[in-house]
N, C-alpha and C positions, 0 to 999 in steps of 0.2 A: 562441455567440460564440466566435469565435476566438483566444485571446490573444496579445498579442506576450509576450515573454521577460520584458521589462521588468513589462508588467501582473501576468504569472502570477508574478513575485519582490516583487511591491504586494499580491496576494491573499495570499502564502504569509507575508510581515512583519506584516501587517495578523493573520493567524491567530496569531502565536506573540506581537505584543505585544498587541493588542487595539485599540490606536489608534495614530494619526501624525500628525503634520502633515505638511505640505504644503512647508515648509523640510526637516525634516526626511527625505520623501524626499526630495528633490532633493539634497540632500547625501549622500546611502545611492547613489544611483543616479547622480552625478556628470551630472544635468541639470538645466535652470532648473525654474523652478517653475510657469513656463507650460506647459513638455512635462507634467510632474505634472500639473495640474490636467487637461490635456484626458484624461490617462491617467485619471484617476480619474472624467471625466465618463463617459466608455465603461464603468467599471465601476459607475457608479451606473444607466445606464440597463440593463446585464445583473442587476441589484438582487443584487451582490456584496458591495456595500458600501454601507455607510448616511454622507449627510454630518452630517459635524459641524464647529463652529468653527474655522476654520483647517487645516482636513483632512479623516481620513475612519474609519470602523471599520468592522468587519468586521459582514456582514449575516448576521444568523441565525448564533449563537457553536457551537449543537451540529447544525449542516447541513453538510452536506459540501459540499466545491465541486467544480467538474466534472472531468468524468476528463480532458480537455484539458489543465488549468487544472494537476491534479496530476501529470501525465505528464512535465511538463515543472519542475515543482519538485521540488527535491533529488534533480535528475538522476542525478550525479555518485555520489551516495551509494547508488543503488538500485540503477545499475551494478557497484558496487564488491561489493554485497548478491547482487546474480544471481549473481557471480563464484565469492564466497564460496559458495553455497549447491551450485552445479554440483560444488565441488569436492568436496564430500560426499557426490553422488552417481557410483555407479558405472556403467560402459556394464552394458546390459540388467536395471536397476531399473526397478520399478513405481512410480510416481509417480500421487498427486493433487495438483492443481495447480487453485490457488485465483485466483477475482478477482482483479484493483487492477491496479496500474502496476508496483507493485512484484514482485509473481509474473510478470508481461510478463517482466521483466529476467531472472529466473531462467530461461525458456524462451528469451529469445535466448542466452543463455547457455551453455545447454545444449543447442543446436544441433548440435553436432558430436560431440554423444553417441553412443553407437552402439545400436542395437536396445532402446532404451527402448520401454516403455510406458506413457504420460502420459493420464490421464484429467485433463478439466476443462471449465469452464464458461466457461470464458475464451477467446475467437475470437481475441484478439489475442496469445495466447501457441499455440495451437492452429496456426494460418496459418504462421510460420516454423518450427515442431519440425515439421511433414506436409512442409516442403523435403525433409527429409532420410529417404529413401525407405526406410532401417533399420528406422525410430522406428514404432508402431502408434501412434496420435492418435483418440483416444474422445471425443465431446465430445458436451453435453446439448443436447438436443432442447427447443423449446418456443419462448415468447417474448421477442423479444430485450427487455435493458435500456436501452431507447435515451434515453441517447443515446450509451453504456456497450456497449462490446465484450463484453456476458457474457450468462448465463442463469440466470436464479434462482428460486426456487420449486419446485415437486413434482419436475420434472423433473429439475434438478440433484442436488436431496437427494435423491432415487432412484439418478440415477447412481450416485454417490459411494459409498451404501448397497449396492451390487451386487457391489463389489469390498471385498479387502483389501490394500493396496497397500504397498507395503516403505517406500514413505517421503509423508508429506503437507505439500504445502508453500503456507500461507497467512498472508495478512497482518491487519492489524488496524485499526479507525477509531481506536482509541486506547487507553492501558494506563496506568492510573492506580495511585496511590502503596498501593494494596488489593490489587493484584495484580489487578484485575479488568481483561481485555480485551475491549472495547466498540466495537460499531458503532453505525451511524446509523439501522441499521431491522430488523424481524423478518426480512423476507426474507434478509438481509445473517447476522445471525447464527445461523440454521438451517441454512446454508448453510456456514458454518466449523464449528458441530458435527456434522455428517456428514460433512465432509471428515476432521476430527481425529479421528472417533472410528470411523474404518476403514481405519487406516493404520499398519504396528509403529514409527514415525517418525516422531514431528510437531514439522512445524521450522514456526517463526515468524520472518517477516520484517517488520521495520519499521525506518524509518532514525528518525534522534533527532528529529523533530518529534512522533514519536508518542507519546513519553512526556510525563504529564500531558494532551495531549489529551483533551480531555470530546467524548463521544459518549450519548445516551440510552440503549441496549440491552448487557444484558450479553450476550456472547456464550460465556464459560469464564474461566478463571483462569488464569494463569503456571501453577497446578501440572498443568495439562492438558496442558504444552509438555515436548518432550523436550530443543529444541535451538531457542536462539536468537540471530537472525545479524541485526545490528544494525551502525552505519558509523562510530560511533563510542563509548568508555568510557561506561558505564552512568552516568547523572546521578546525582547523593547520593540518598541516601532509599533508591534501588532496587538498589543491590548486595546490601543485605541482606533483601531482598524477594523474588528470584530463589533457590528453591530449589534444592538441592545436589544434586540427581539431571539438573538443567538445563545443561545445557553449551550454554556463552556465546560466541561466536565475535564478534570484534569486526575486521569485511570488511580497517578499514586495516590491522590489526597484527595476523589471523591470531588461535588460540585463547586464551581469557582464564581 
């Protein structure tokens, strides 16, 4: 399914409060409540969301939603994350470079790098760094995650394990008040520890939806991270949860 702007800002509200009405979007989104409901009838027949009285919740609370769906929520923030992250790296570093939307944004990003070399699993961050004819572009063999721009499995985790790379840059299904960073499946977090743990740099990108995010699968801890690049102040609880070897860059306002 394809979302409009609007639907994928009804999936992205729906994940951070859990439910809504039906008034109440329509007020969030400055339209009647008849444009809402047909928006929500489109999301119940992609089984996004579950109905309930007077509105709608969010279907399946530890499932991720599609890479469409997130590509286009908390745009602004993941831009701002790519930015930031590029700026850390130098022309002619080695990079691994992980799933999501948000490592996408680091690789547009970092486009006009010069003679990188970027290993990854990720075709949608792979496709625009191979513009740039400098850059050498390594990317895993195998089968695709469709409906997902990536490759996961043996093939990836072998990549990743073949190199040691100056700097590793991956994201997360979610980072809870334990310090524990969590995806949504095995594949998902075998996949970040052989990225993170062949690399003298591991940078973690996530914009602020991530924090508290429940996901099933542990994939490592905050104390795994060298360097994390977030779009806005750490929420309470996690300042003092973020260890002190961990440098915090925070995209709007540069290092914290």
């Amino acid at each position: 399914m394809n979302l409009s702007v609007r639907q994928g800002g009804i999936v992205e509200l729906l994940r951070v409060q859990g439910a809504v009405s039906v008034e109440g979007l329509a007020t969030h989104f400055s339209v009647t409540p008849q444009t809402i409901r047909r928006d929500l009838n489109a999301l119940y027949e992609a089984n996004l969301v579950r109905r309930r009285h007077g509105g709608a919740e969010l279907a399946g609370h530890e499932r991720n939603v599609s890479f469409q769906t997130r590509r286009i929520t908390h745009f602004q923030a993941k831009v701002q994350i790519g930015r930031a992250v590029a700026a850390l790296i130098p022309d002619g570093a080695s990079v691994l470079l992980g799933f999501g939307t948000t490592p996408e944004q680091v690789a547009l990003a970092l486009v006009e790098h010069q003679e990188l070399t970027v290993v990854t699993n990720n075709l949608s961050a792979a496709m625009p760094l191979s513009q740039n004819t400098s850059n050498r572009v390594v990317i895993a063999g195998g089968v695709l995650r469709q409906p997902n721009p990536e490759i996961l499995g043996p093939e990836a985790e072998r990549l990743f394990n073949s190199f040691k790379a100056d700097f590793g840059v991956s994201g997360v299904g979610g980072f809870d008040l334990e310090g524990a960073l969590l995806d949504f499946d095995i594949a998902e977090s075998d996949c970040h520890k052989a990225l993170r743990g062949n690399c003298r740099t591991r940078i973690l990108v996530l914009d602020h939806s991530k924090f508290g995010r429940l996901a099933a699968v542990r994939s490592g801890s905050i104390d795994d991270i060298d360097v994390l690049v977030t779009d806005l102040p750490l929420p309470a609880g996690y300042r003092q949860r973020i260890p002190a070897h961990v440098h915090v860059v925070i995209a709007s306002e540069g290092a914290a």
